[in-house]
N, CA, C and O atoms as a printed pandas DataFrame, in Angstrom:
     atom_number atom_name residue_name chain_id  residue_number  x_coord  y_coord  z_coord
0              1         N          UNK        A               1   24.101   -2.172  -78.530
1              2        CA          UNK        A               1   24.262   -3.462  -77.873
2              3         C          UNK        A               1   25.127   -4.367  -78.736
3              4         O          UNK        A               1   25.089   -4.328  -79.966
4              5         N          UNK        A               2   25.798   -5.067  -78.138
5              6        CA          UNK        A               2   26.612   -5.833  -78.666
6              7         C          UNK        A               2   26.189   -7.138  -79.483
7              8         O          UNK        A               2   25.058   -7.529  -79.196
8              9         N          UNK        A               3   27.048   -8.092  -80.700
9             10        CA          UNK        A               3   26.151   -9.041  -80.390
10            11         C          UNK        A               3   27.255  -10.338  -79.761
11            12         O          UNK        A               3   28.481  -10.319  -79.880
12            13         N          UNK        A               4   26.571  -11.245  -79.191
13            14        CA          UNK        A               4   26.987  -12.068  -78.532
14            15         C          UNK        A               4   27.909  -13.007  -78.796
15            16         O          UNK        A               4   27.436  -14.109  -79.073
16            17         N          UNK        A               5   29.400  -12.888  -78.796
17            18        CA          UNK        A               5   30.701  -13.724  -78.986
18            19         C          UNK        A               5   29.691  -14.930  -79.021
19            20         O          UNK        A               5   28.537  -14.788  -78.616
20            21         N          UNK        A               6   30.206  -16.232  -79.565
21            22        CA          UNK        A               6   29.717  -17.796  -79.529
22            23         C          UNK        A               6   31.088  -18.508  -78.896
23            24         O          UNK        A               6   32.252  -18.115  -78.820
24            25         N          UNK        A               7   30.570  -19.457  -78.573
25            26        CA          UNK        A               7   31.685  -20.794  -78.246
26            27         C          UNK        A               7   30.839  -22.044  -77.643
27            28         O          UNK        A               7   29.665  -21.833  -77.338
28            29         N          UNK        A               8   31.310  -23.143  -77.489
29            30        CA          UNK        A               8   31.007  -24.295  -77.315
30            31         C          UNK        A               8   31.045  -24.456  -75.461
31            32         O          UNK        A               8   31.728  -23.941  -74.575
32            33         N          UNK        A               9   30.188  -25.219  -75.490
33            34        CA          UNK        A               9   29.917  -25.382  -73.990
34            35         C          UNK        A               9   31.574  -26.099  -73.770
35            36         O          UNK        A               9   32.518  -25.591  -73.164
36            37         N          UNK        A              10   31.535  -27.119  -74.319
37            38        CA          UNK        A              10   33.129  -27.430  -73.819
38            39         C          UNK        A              10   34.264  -26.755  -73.992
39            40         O          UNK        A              10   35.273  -27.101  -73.378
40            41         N          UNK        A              11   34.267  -26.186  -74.453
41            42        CA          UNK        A              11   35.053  -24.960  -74.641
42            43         C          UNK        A              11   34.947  -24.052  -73.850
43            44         O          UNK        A              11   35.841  -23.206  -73.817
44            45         N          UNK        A              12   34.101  -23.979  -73.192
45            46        CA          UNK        A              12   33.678  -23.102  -71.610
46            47         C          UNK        A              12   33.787  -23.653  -71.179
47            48         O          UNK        A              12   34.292  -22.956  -70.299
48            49         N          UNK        A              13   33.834  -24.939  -70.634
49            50        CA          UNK        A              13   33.841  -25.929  -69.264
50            51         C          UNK        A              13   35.349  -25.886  -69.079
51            52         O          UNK        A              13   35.744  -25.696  -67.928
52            53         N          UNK        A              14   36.468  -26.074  -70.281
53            54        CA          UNK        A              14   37.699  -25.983  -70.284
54            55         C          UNK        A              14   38.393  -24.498  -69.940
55            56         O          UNK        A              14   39.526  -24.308  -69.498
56            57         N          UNK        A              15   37.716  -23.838  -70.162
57            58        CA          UNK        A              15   38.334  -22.310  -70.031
58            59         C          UNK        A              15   37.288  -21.280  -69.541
59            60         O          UNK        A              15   36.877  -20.278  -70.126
60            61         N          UNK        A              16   36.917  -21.832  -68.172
61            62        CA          UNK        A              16   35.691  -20.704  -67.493
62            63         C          UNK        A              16   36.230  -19.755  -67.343
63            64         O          UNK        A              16   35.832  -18.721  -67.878
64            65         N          UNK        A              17   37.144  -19.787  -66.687
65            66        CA          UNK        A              17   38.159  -18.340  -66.020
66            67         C          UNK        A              17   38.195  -17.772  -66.997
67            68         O          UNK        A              17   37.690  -16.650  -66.952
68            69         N          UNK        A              18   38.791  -18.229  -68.350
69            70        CA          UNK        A              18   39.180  -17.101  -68.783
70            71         C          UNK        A              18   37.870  -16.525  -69.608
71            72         O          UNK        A              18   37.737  -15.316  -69.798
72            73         N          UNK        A              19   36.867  -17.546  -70.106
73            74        CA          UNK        A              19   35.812  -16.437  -70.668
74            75         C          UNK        A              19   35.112  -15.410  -69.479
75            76         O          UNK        A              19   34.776  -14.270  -69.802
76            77         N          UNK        A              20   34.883  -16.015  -67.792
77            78        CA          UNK        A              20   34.118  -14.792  -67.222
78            79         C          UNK        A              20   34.818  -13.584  -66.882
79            80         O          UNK        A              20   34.331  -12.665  -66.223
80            81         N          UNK        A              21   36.088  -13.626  -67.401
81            82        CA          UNK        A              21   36.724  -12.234  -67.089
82            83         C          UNK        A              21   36.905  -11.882  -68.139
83            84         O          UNK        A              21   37.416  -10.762  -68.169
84            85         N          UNK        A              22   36.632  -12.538  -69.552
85            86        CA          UNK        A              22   36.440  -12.144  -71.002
86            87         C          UNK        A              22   34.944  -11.181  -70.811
87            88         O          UNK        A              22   34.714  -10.106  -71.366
88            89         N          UNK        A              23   34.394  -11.638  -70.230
89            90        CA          UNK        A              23   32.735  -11.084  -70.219
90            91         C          UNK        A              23   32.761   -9.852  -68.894
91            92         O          UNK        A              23   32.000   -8.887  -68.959
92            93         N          UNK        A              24   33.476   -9.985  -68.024
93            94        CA          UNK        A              24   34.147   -8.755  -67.273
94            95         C          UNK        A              24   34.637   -7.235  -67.724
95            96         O          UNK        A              24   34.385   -6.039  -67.580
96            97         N          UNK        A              25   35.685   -8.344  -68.494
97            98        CA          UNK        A              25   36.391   -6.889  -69.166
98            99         C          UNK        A              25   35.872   -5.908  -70.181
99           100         O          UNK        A              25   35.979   -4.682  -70.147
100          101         N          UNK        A              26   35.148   -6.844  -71.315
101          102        CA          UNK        A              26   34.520   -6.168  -72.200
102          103         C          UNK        A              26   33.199   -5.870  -72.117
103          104         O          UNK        A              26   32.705   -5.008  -72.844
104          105         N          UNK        A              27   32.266   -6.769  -70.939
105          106        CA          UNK        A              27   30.908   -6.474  -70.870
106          107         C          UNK        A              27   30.517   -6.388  -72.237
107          108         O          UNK        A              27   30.561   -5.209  -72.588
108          109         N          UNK        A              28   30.180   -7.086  -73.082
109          110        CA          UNK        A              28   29.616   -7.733  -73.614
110          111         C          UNK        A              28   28.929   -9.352  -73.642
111          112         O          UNK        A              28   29.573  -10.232  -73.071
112          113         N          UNK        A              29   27.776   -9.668  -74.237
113          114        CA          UNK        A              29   27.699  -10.997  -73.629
114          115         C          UNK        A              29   28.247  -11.942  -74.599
115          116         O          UNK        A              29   28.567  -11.728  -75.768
116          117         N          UNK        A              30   28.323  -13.387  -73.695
117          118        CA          UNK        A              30   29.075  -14.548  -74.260
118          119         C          UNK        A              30   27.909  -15.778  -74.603
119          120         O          UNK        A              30   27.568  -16.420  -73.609
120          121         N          UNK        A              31   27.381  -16.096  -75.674
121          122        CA          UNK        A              31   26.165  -17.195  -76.417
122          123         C          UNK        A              31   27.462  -18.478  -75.877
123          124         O          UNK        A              31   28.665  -18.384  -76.121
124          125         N          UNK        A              32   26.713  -19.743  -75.026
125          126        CA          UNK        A              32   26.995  -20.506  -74.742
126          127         C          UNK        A              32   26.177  -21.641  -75.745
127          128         O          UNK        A              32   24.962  -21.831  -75.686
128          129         N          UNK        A              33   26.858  -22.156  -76.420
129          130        CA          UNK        A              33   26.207  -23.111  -77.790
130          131         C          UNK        A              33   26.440  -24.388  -77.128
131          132         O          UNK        A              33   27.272  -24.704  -76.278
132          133         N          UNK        A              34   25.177  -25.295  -77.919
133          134        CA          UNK        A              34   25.922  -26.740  -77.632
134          135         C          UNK        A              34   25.050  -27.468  -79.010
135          136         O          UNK        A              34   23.983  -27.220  -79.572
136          137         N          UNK        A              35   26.257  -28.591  -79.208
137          138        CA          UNK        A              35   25.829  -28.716  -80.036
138          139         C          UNK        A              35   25.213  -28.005  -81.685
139          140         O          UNK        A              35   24.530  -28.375  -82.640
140          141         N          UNK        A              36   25.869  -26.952  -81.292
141          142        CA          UNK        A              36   25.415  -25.657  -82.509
142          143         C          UNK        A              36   24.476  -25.014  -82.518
143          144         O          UNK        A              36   24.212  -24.412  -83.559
144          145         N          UNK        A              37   23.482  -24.870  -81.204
145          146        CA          UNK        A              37   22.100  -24.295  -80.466
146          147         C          UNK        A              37   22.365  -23.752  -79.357
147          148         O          UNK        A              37   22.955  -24.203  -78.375
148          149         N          UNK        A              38   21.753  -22.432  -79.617
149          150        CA          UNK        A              38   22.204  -21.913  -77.893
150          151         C          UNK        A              38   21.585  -21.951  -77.115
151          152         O          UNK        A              38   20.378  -21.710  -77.130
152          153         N          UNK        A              39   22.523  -22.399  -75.832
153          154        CA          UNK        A              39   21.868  -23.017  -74.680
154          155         C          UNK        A              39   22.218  -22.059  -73.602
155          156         O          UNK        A              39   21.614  -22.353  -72.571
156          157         N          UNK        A              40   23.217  -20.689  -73.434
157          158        CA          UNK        A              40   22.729  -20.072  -72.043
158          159         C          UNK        A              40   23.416  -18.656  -73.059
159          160         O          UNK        A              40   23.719  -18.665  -74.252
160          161         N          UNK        A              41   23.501  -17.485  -72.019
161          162        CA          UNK        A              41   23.903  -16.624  -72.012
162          163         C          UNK        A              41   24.228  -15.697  -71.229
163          164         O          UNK        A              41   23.515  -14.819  -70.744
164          165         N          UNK        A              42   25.914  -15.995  -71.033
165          166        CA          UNK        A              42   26.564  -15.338  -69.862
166          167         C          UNK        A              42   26.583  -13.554  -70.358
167          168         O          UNK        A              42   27.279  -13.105  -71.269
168          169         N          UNK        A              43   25.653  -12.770  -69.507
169          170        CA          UNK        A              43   26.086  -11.361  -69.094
170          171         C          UNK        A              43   26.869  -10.559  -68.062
171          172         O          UNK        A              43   27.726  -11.291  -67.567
172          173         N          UNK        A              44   26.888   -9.776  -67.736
173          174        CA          UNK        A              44   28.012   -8.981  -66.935
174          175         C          UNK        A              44   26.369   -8.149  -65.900
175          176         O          UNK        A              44   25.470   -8.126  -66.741
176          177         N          UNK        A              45   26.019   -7.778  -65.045
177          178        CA          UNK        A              45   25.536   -7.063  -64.055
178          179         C          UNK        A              45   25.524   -6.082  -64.003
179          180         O          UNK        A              45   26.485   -5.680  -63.347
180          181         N          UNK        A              46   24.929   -5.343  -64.348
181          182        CA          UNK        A              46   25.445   -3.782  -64.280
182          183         C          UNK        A              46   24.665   -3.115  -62.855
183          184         O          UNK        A              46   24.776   -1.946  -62.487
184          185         N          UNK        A              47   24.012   -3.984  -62.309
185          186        CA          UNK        A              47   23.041   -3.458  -61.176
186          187         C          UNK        A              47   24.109   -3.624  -60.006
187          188         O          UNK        A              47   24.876   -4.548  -59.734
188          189         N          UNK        A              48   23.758   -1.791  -59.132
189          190        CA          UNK        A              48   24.720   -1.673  -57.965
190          191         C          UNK        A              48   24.603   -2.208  -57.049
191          192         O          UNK        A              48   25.622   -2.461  -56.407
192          193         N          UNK        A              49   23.359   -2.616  -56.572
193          194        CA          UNK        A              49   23.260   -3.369  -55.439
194          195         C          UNK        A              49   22.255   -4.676  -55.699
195          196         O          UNK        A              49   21.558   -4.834  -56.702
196          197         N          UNK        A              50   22.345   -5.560  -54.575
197          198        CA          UNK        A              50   21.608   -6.721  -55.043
198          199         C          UNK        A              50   19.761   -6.483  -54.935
199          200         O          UNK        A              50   18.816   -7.265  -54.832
200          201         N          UNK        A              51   19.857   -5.381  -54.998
201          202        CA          UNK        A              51   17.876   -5.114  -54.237
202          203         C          UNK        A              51   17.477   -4.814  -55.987
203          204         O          UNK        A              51   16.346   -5.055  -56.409
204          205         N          UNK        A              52   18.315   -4.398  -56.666
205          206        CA          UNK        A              52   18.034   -4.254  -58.349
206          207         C          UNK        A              52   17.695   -5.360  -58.927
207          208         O          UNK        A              52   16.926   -5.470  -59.881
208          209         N          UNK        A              53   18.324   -6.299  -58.301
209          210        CA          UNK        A              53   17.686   -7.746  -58.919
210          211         C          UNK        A              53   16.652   -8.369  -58.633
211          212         O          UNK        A              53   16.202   -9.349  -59.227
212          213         N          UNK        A              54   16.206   -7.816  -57.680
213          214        CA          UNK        A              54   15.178   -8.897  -57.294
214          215         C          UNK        A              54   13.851   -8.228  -58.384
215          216         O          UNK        A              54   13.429   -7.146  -58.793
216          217         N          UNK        A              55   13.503  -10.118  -58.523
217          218        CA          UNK        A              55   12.383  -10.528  -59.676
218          219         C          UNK        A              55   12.940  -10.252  -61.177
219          220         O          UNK        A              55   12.318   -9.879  -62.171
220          221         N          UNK        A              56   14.626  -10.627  -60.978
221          222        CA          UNK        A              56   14.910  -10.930  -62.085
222          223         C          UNK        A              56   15.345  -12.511  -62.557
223          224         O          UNK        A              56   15.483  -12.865  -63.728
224          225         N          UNK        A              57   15.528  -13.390  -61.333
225          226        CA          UNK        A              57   15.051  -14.551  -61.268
226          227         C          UNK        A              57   14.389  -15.499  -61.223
227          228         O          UNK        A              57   13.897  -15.606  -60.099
228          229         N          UNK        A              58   13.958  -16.676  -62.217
229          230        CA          UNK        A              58   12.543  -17.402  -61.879
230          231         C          UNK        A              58   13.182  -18.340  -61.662
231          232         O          UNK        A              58   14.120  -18.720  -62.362
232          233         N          UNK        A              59   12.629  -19.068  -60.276
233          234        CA          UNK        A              59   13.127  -21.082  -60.338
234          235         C          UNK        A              59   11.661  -21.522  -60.413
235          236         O          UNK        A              59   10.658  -21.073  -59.859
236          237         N          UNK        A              60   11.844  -22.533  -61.264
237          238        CA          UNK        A              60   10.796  -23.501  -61.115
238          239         C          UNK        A              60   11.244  -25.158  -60.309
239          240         O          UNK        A              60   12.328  -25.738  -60.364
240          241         N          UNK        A              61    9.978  -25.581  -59.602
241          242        CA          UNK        A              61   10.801  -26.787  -58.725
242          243         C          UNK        A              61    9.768  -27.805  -59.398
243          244         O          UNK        A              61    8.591  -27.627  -59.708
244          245         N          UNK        A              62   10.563  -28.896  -59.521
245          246        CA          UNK        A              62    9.834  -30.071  -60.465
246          247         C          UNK        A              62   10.016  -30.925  -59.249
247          248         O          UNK        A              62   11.119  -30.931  -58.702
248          249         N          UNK        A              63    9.241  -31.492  -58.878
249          250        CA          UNK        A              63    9.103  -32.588  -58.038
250          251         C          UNK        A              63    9.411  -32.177  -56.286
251          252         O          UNK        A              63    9.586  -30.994  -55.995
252          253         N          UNK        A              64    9.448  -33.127  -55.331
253          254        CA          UNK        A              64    9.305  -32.626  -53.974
254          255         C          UNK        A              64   10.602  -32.070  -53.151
255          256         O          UNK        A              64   11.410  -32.955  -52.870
256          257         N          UNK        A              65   10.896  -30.907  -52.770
257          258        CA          UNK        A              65   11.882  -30.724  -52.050
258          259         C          UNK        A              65   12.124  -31.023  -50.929
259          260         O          UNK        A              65   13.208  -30.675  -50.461
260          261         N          UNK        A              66   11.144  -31.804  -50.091
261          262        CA          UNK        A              66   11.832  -32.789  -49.287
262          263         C          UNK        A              66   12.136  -34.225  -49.185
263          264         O          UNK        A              66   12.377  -34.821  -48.135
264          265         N          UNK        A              67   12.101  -34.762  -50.445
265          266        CA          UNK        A              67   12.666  -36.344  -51.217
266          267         C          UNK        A              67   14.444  -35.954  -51.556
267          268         O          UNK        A              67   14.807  -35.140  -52.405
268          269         N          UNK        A              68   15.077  -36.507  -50.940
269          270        CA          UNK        A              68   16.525  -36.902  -51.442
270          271         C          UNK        A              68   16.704  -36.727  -53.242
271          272         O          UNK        A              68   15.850  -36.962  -54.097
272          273         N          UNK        A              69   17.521  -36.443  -53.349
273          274        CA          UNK        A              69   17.944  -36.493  -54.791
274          275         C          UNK        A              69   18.582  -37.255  -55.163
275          276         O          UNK        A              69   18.852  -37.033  -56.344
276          277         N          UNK        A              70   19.186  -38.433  -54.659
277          278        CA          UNK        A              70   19.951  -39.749  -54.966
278          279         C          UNK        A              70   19.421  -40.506  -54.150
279          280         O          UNK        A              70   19.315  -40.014  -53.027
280          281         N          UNK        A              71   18.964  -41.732  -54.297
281          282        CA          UNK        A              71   18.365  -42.515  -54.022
282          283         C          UNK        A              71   19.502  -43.198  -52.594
283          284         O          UNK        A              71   20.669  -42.902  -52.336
284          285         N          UNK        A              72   18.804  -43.925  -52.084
285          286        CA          UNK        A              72   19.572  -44.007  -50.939
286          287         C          UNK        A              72   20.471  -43.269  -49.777
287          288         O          UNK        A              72   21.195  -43.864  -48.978
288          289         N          UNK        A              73   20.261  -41.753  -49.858
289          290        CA          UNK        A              73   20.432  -40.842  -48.717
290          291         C          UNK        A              73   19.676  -40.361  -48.256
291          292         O          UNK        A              73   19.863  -39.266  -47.725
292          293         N          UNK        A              74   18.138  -41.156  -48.259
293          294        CA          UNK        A              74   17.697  -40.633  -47.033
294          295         C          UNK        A              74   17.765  -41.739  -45.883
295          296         O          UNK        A              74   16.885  -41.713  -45.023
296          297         N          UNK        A              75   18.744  -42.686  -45.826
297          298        CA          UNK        A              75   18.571  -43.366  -44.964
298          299         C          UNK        A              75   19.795  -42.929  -43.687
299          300         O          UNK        A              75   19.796  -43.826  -42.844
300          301         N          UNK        A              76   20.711  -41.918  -43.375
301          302        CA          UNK        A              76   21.570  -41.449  -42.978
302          303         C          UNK        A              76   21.039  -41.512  -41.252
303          304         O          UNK        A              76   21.762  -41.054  -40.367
């Protein structure tokens, strides 16, 4: 296993394209730092179909999903 190239979140925000086809080509993963702490980690998929993934995602929901998220659109 590889270990994980680093770079700066802004440094990804400026050049997405070219790191997710950096992480394409070489499949290896990319440590998304901020602030000098890492905060995500872009991998590559190796699963053929999307039925491999499932329950490899968790969301958690903080507060009500049917309250607006900016104040003043629910009056539309």
């Amino acid at each position: 296993m590889h270990l994980p190239k680093k770079i700066g979140k802004r440094e990804f925000i400026q050049h997405t394209s070219k790191y997710l086809q950096w992480v394409e080509i070489h499949g290896a993963p990319l440590m998304i730092t901020h602030q000098n702490h890492p905060a995500l980690v872009l991998t590559k998929i190796k699963s053929k179909t999307i039925k491999d993934l499932r329950g490899s995602v968790t969301v958690k929901v903080h507060g009500d999903l049917n309250e607006p998220i900016l104040p003043g659109f629910d009056k539309w």
